[in-house]
N, C-alpha and C positions, 0 to 999 in steps of 0.2 A: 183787798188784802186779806181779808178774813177768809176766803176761798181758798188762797194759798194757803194760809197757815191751817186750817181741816186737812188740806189733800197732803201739806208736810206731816201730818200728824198721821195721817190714815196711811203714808207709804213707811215711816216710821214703826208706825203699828206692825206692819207685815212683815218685817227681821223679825218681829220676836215671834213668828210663827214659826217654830222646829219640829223636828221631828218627835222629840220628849216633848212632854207638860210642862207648861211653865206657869207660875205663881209669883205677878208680882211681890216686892216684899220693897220696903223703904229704907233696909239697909242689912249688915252682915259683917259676921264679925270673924278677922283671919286673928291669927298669933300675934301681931302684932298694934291692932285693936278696931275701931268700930269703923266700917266704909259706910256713908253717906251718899245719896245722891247730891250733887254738887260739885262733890271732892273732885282735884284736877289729877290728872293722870299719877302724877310724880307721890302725890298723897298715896293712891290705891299701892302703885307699887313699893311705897314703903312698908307700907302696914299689910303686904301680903306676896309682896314679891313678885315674879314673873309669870304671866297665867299659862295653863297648861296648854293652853290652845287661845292664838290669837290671829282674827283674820279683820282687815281694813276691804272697806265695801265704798264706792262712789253711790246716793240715792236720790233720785230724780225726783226736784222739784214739781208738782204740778200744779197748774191753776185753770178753770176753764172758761172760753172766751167768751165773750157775747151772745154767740154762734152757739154755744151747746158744746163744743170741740174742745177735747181735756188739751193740753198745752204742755211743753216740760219749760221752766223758763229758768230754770238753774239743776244746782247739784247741791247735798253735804255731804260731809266725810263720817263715815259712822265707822268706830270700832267696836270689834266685836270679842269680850275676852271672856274665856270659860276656866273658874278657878276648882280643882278638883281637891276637897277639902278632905280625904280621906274614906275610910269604909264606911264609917260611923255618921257621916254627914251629906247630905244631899249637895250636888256640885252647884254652882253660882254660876250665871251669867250674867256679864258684868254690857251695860252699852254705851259706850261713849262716846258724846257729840261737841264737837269744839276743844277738845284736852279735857272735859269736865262729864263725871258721871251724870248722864241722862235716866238710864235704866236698869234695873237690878233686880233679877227671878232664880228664884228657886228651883231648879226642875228636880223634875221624881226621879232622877237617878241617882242613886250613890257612886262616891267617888270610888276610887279604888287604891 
């Protein structure tokens, strides 16, 4: 079980490879107030409204066998929401696993 949860963590890891820099950060704060990793969906979009870009991804499970041979032995559903906080602020990527914030980075670009 511990092989699964590494190789869920390691295909997890690789969405947040984009094309901008990303710095995770443990939380961030819209007009409405502070998001949390934790918080469930209905929270974020209270407290910041509808992201400027939202895309839902299927990510494959792996574990590897006996045999050395990687495996896929399931799926999760990760969302993926990019909040563009203005000129003055670097945009947010928000990741969400289960209805509930998983991951949140700062990339180096300003919004617009």
């Amino acid at each position: 079980m511990c092989r699964v949860v590494r190789h869920l963590l390691a295909a997890l890891a690789l969405l947040g490879a984009g094309a901008a820099q990303a710095n995770q950060v443990g939380a961030f704060q819209c007009d409405g107030g502070l998001v949390d990793i934790g918080d469930s969906v209905l929270t974020v979009q209270r407290k910041c409204g509808a992201p400027a870009y939202a895309q839902r991804r299927d990510v494959g499970i792996e574990a590897v066998d006996r045999f050395g041979w990687v495996r896929i032995i399931g799926s999760v559903t990760v969302d993926d929401w990019l909040y563009n906080l203005g000129p003055t602020r670097f945009q947010v990527r928000v990741l969400l696993r289960d209805g509930r914030v998983w991951r949140i980075e700062s990339l180096d670009e300003r919004g617009f």
